[in-house]
Structures are given as C-alpha cells and as structure tokens.
C-alpha positions as CSV (number, residue, x, y, z in Angstrom):
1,X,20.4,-9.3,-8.6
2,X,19.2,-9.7,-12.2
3,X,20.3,-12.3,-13.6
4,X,22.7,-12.7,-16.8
5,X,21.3,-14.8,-19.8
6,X,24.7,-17.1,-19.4
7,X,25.7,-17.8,-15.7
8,X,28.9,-15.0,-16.2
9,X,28.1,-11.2,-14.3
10,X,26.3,-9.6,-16.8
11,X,23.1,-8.1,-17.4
12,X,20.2,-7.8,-20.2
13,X,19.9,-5.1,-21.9
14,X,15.7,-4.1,-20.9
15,X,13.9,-5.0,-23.2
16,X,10.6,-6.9,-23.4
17,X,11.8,-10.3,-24.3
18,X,12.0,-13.0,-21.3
19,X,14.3,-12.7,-18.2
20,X,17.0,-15.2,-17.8
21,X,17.6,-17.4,-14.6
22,X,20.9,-19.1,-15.5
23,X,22.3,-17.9,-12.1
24,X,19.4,-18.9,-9.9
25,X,17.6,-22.2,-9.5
26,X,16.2,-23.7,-12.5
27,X,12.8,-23.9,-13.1
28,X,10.5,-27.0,-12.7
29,X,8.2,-28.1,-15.1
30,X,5.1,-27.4,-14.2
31,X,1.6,-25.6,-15.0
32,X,3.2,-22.2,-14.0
33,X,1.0,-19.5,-15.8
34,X,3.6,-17.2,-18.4
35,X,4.8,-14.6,-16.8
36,X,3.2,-11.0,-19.1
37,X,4.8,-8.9,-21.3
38,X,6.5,-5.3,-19.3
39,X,3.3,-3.5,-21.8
40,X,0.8,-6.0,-19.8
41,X,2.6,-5.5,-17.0
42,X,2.4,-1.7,-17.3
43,X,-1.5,-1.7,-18.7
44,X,-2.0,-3.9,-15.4
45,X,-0.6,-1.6,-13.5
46,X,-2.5,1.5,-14.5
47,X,-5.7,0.4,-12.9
48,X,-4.0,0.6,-9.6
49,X,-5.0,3.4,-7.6
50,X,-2.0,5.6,-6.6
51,X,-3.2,6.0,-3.5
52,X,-2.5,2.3,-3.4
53,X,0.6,1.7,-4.6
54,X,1.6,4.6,-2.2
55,X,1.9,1.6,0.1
56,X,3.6,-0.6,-1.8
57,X,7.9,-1.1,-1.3
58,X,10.2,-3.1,-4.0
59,X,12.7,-4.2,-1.2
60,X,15.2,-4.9,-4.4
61,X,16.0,-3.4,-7.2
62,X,18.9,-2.1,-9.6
63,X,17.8,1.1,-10.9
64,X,21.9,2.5,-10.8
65,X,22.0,-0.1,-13.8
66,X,20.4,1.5,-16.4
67,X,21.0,4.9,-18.1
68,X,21.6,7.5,-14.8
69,X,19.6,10.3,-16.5
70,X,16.6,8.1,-17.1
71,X,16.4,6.7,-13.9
72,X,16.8,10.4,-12.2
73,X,13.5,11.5,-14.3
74,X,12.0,8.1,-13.9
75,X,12.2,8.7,-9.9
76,X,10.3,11.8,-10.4
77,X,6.9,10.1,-11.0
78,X,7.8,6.7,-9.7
79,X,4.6,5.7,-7.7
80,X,6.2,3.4,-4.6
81,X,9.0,3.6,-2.4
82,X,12.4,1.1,-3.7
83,X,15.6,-0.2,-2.1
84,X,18.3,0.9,-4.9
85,X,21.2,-1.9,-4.2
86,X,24.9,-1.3,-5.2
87,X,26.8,-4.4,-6.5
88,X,30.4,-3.1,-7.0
89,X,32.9,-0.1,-6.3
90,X,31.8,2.0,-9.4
91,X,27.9,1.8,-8.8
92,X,28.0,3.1,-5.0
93,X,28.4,6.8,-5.7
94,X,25.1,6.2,-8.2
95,X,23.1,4.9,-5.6
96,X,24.4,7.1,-3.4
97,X,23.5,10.3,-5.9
98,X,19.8,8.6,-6.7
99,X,18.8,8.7,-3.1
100,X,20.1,11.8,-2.9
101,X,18.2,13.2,-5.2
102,X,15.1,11.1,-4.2
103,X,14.8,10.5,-0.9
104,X,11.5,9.9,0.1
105,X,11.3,7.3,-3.1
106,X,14.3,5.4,-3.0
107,X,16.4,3.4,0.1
108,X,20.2,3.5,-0.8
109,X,21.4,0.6,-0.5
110,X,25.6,0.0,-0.3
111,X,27.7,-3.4,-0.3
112,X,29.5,-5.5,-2.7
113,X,27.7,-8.2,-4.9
114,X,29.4,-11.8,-4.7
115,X,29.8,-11.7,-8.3
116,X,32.6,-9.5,-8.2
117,X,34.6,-11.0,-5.0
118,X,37.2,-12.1,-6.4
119,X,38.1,-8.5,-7.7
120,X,38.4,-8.2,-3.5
121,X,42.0,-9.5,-1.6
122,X,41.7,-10.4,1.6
123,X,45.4,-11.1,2.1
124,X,47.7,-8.1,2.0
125,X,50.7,-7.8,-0.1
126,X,49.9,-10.3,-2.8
127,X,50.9,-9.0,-6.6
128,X,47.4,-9.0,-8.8
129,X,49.0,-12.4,-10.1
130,X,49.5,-13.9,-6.8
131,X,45.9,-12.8,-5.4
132,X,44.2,-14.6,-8.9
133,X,46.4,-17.6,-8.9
134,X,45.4,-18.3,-5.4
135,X,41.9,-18.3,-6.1
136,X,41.9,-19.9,-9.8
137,X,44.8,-22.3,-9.6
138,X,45.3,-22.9,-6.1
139,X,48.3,-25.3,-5.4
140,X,46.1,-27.9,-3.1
141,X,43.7,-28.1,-6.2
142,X,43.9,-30.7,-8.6
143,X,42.3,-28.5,-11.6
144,X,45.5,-27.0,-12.8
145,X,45.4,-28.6,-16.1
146,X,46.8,-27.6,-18.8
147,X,43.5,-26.2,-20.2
148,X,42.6,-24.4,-16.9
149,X,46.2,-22.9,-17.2
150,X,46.0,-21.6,-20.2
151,X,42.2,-20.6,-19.4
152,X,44.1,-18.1,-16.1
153,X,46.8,-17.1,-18.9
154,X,43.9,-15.8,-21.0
155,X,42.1,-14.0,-18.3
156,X,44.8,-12.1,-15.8
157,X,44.9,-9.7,-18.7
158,X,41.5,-8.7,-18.4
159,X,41.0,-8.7,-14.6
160,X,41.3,-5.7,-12.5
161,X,44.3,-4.9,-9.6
162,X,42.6,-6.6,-6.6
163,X,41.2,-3.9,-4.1
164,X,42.0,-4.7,0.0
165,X,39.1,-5.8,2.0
166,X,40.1,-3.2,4.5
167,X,39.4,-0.6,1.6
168,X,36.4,-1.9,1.1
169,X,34.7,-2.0,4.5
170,X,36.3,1.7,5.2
171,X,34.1,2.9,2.1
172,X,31.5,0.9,2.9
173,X,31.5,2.3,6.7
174,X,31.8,6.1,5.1
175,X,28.6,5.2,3.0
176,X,26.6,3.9,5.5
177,X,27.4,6.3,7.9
178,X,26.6,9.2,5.6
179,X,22.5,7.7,5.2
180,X,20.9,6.8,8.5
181,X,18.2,4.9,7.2
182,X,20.6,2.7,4.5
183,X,20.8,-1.2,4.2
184,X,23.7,-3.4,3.4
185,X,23.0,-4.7,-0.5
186,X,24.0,-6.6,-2.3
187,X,25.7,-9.4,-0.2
188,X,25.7,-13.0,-0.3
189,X,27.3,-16.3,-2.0
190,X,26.5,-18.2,-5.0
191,X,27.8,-21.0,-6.4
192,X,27.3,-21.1,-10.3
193,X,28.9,-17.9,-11.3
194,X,31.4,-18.4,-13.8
195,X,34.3,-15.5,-14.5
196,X,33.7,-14.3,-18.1
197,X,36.4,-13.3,-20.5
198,X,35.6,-9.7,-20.2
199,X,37.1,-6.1,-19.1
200,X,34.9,-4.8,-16.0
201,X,32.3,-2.6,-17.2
202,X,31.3,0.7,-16.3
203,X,28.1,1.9,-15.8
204,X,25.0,1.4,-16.8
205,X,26.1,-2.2,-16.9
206,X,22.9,-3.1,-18.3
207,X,23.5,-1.4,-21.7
208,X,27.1,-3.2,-22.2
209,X,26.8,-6.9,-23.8
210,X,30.1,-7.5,-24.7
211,X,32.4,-10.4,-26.6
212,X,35.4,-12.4,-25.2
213,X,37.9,-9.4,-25.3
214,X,35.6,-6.8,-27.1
215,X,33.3,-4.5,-24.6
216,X,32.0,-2.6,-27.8
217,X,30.7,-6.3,-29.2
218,X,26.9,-7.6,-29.0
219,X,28.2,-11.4,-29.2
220,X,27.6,-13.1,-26.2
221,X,30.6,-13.2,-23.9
222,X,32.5,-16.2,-23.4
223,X,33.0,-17.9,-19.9
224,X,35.8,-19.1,-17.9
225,X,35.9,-22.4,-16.2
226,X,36.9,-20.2,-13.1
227,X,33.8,-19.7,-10.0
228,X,35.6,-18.0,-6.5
229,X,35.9,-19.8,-4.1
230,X,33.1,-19.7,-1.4
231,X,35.6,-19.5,1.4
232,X,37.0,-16.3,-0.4
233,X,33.3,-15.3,-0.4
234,X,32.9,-15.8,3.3
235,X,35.3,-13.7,4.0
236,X,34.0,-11.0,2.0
237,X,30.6,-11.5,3.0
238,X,31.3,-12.1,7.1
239,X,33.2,-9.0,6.9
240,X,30.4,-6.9,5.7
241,X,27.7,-8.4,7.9
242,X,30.0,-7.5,11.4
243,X,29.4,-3.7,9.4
244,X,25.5,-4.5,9.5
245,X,25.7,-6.1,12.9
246,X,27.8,-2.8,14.3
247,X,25.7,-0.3,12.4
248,X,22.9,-1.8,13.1
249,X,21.7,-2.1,9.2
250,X,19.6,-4.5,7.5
251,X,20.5,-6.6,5.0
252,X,19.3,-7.8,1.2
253,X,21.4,-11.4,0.9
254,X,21.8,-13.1,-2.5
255,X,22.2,-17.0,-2.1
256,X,21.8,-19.2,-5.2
257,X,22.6,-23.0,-4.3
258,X,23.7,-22.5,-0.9
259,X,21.1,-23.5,0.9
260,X,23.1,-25.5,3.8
261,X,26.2,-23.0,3.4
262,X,23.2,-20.0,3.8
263,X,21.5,-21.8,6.8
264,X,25.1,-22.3,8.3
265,X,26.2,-18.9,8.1
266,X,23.1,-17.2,9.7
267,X,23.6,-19.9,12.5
268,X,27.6,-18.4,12.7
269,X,26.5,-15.0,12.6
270,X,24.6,-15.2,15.5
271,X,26.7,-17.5,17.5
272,X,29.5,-14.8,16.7
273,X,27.9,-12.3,17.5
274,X,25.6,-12.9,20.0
275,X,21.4,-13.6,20.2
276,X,20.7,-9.8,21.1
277,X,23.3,-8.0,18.5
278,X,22.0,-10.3,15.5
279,X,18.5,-10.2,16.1
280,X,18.6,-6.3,16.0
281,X,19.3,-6.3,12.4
282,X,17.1,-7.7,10.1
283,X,17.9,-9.8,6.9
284,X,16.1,-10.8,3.4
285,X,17.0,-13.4,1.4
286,X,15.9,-11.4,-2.1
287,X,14.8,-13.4,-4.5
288,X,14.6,-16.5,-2.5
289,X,14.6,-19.8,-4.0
290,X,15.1,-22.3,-0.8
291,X,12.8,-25.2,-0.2
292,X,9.8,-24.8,2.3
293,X,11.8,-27.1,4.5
294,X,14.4,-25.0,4.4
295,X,13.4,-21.8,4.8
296,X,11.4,-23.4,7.3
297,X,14.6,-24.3,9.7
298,X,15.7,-20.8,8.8
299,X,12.4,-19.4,9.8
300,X,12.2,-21.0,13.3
301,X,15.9,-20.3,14.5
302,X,16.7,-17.0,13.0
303,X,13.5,-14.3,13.5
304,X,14.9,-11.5,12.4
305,X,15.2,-13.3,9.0
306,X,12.7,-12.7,6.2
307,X,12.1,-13.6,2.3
308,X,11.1,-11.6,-0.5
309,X,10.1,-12.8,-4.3
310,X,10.6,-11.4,-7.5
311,X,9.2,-12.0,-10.8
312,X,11.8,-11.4,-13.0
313,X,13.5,-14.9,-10.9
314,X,11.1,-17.0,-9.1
315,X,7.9,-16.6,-11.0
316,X,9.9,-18.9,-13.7
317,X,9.0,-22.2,-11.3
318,X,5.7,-22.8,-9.3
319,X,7.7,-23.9,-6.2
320,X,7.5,-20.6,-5.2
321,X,3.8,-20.1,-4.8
322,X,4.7,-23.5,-2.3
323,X,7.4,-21.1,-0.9
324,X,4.9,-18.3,-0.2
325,X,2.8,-20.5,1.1
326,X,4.9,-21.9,3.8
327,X,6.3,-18.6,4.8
328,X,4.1,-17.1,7.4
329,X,2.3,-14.2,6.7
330,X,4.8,-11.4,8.4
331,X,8.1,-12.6,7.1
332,X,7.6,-12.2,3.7
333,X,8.0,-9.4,1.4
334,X,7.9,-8.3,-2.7
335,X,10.7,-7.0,-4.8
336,X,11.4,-6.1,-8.7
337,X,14.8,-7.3,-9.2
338,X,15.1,-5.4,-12.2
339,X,17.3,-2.9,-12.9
340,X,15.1,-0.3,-15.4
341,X,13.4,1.5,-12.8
342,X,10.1,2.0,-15.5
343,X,9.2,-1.6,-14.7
344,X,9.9,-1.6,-11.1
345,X,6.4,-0.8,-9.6
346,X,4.8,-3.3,-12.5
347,X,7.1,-6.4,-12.0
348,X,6.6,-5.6,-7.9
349,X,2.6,-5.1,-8.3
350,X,2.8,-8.4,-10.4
351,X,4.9,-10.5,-7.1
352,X,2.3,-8.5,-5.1
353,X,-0.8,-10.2,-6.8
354,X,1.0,-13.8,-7.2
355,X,1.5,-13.7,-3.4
356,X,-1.9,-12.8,-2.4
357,X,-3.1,-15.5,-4.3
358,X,-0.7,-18.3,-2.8
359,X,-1.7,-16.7,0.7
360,X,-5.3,-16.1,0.1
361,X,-5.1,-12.8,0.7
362,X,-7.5,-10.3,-0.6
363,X,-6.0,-7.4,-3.0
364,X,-7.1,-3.6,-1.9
365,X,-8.5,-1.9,-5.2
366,X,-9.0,1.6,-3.0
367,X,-7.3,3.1,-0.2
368,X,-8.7,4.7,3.0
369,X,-6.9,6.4,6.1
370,X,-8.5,4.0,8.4
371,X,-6.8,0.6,7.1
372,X,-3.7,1.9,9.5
373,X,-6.1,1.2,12.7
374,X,-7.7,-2.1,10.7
375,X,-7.9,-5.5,12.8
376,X,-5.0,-7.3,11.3
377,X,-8.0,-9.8,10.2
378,X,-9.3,-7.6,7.7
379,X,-6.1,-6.2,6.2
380,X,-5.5,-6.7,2.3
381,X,-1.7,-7.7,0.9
382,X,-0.7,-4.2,0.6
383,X,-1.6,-3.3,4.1
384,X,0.1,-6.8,5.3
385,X,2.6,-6.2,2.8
386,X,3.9,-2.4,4.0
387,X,3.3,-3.8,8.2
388,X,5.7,-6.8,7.0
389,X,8.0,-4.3,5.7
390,X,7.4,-2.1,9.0
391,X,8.7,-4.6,11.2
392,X,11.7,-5.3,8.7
393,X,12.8,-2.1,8.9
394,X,12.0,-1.6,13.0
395,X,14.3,-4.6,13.5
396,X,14.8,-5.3,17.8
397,X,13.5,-9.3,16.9
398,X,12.8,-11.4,20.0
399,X,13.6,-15.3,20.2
400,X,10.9,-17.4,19.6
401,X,9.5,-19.2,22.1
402,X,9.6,-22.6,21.4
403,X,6.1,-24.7,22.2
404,X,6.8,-27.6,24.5
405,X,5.6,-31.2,23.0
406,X,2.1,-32.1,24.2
407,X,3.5,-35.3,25.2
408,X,6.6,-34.1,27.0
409,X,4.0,-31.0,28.8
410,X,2.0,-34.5,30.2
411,X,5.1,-36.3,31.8
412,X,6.1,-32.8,33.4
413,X,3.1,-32.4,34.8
414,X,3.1,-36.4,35.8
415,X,6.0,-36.1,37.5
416,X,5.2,-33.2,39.4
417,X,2.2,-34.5,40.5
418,X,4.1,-37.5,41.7
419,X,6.6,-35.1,43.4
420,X,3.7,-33.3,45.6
421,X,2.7,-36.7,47.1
C-alpha cells in the first residue's frame, strides 16, 4: 500500500514530489541511483512499444484512491493489465465498479488492509468503548499512563463503531464469489502504524490530508501513541486467508517488520491447512522488503509464495537489487503501488527495468507472436515477467524436492554397499 508521509493511514496527495516510506523499511545509505521524476517516468515510458507493455501486469496498485471519474477514463487507454486492491469497507464497491467497467484491464482485488484492523471486533457484544479499550489500554499492559489515557480519551470520539469479523468475511465471501478471477488484497500485518487523530475518510482517500480533528485541514495530522495489536491482526488476517485457502484465491500480503511473525504465519497456514490446500493458492508479499536470507527460508518451504517490488517503496534502498537478485528468476514479479492510475504503467515499467538489470536480463524493445513458443533461454523480462505472473495466477504449486547432501548421498550408498555383502 502507498505509503503515508508520517507512519499514521494516510496517503499523498499525487503529485510529483518524492514518495514517502515511513511505514516500510527505511532506506540504507547507499549509491542507490534517484529514483525520476512521474514526467521522466512518463517520457520513459513513451518509447515503449504498446505491443510491449501489452505484456506487462502491475500485480499492485490503488487506483480506487484517486478521483473515481479519472481513474474510469484513465482505464480506457491504460496500456497493461493491473490488480486494483481494496483496503477498507468503503473502497470495495469502487474496485468492484472499476473492474466492472474494465475487465480485461484491471484484477479486482477485495480484503481489508491492516491499517484499519482495529476498526474490526473480533469479540461479539463489546460496546465501541469496550472493543478500543481492549486493544489500546488493555488491563495486562503496563502502558496505561496517564498520558496514554488521556491519548484513548482524545481518540474514541473520532473512531468508528467496530464492524464484526463475521460481517466482514460474509462481504468479503459475496465479493469474491461475484468475480471468478479476483484475489484477496490487501492483507497482512505491520508493526509501525500508529492511529492518527483523525475521522475515517471517504474516498478518494488520496485527495484528503487532514489535521488532528479537522478532515477539511492540509496540516499534517497528528498521531496517537496507539499501534493494534498484532494478535488482533492475526485474527483478522488468518480469517481472511481460510477465505483464500476455501476459494481458492490468491493473495497480495503487506508485511512491514514482521519478518519472523510473516515466516511464522505462512508456516501456520500450511500446517492448518494442509500441504495440498495451501499450495493451491498462491501468495505475493507486495512490496517486499525482507532480507535475502529471509525470503530465502520463505522461498524454499513455501513454493507457492512469490515477491514483487515497487518503486514508489523499495527503489528508496539498494537492498533490494540484492533482494531481486537472490530471488530466483520465476518467483518474482513488478508492481506500482501507487494509487493515481496515470503513473501506474510508468512506475511498473521503471521496477520492470531495475529488475532486469539486478537479474541480467535483457529488456524486449519490440514484440513478436513467436516469443510465446521462445526457449525459456532467450526470453527478455517482459516475457519472464508475464510467464512468472502465469504461474502465479495458475496456482496447483508442488513441494520442492529437497536435494540430498553430497556427503550424506556417499554414506547411503556406503552402507548399502556394505549391506549387499
């Protein structure tokens, strides 16, 4: 999801100044070459054939952000296919409408961003004060201070009656139902997200900046000391994925510094439900900031998992050309993460280009009908690209089969030899 310039749930509006990461990683020093202007990006962008970009697929995006209208028009011409993720309960009729309208340009994509989990009770019968109080000033917690007291005080007002989990997954169910070829997005856990001072805003989110109790303000809004729980946002989030898992839908996951809860709870999902249920379903950790080493103990024990980069996040820190580099070449996958839908095909064409080059991959400046029966050895990004996506999509994953030591291969055979004599 793109990212607030303060670590509360809020975006930018679009404009062409730089793109916050306050809720993701933060960047390393390092020689990381500036990421270009949306008018370079765009100017970029138009020397692409369109026969090329044809091929291309932002697997994450927010176009239901921005103004509706726009974004219908924008669809009209928009020159590769998108995955259009909802975030909350007033955005899933807008994605909803957009594929609707587009459907052989955009992916609806339906579920409920961790952000705004806390605006979800998972225990039935609480009062809007109980269900808050619980997860702000629990009565096991030692942070019910006086100034995180009067911090709750000043925020009820401006939270929203909890909705029932069980409402949630029945809508959720409806929506997914109602578009055979729809993901579950956006899921996931995070940390670092702080509760701002702030009435929920209606769409498009990414026009509303917003005070401490003033929606119609530009000043910056002010945070809370307040972050939900991650065991509330487990709940939430396990819930949703036994949808996926039932459904059969892939999944776009948000994770930002979870990487051991993250490698933990793809380990439970498939111990719950089972090698051959979880590995039918397919999962992308968008806008992925794990370590090599980590993704790399994902990688090997969960194949059904993939990773996809953005620019607008991860092109802020060179660890994720290392990233790239250590995925292998059909688990990995492009997005936008951007939420005006003009700059989707420029900021994906941009990730596109950045993760040739970390993979050594050649970019295709023309398109012919005979790449689709290519020798994988001579396919460019965008043809690896759109197969990596293929198999995403196709799901049916198979374990991996794990190589047996050299060493340990020798004293089998040893000791069978010894056994025949």
């Amino acid at each position: 999801m793109y990212p607030p310039n303060t670590d509360s749930p809020r975006r930018e509006q679009i404009t062409p100044r730089g793109h916050s990461s306050a809720n993701h990683p933060p960047a390393a020093v390092s020689p990381n070459p500036p990421i270009p202007s949306p008018d370079e990006l765009l100017r970029d962008l138009d020397r692409v054939p369109h026969a090329v970009l044809a091929h291309v697929i932002d697997v994450h995006c927010h176009p239901t952000d921005s103004n509706f209208a726009m974004t219908l028009e924008v669809a009209k011409s928009l020159p590769m296919r998108v995955c259009a993720m909802a975030t909350r309960r007033s955005d899933q009729q807008l994605v909803a409408d957009l594929a609707r309208a587009h459907p052989d340009r955009v992916i609806p994509c339906f579920g409920y961003h961790p952000w705004f989990y806390h605006w979800i009770s998972v225990t039935p019968a609480l009062s809007k004060e109980e269900h808050y109080h619980a997860l702000f000033l629990p009565t096991s917690s030692t942070a019910s201070s006086p100034e995180h007291v009067s911090a709750f005080e000043r925020l009820l007002p401006l939270l929203p009656d909890p909705i029932p989990l069980s409402a949630i997954l029945a809508d959720l169910r409806a929506r997914l139902t109602a578009f055979p070829n729809a993901m579950l997005g956006e899921v996931g856990i995070d940390r670092v997200c702080r509760i701002p001072y702030a009435l929920p805003a209606d769409p498009p989110y990414a026009e509303q900046e917003g005070n401490p109790d003033d929606a119609s303000s530009d000043a910056p809004r002010a945070l809370s000391p307040f972050t939900i729980p991650l065991e509330h946002q487990l709940v939430i989030l396990e819930a949703q994925l036994a949808l996926a898992v039932e459904l059969r839908r892939n999944v776009s996951l948000h994770s930002v510094k979870c990487q051991a809860a993250t490698s933990e709870l793809l380990d439970r999902m498939k111990g719950r439900h089972g090698p051959t249920a979880w590995l039918r379903i397919s999962v992308d950790l968008h806008s992925c900031g794990l370590s090599p080493q980590t993704w790399q103990h994902i990688s090997k024990r969960h194949p059904n998992v993939f990773l996809s980069h953005s620019t607008a996040i991860n092109a802020r820190s060179a660890s994720h050309r290392a990233l790239a580099a250590a995925c292998a070449p059909d688990r990995i996958l492009v997005e936008s993460d951007f939420h005006d839908l003009r700059l989707s095909a420029p900021y994906t064409w941009h990730m596109l280009q950045t993760i040739a080059n970390a993979k050594g991959w050649r970019v295709e400046d023309a398109w012919d009908d005979s790449y689709a029966n290519a020798p994988e050895a001579e396919w460019g990004a965008v043809r690896r690209l759109e197969e990596n996506w293929r198999l995403f999509q196709r799901g049916e994953h198979k374990e991996q089969v794990r190589r047996k030591a050299r060493r340990d291969r020798a004293i089998e055979e040893w000791e069978a030899n010894e056994e025949s004599h």
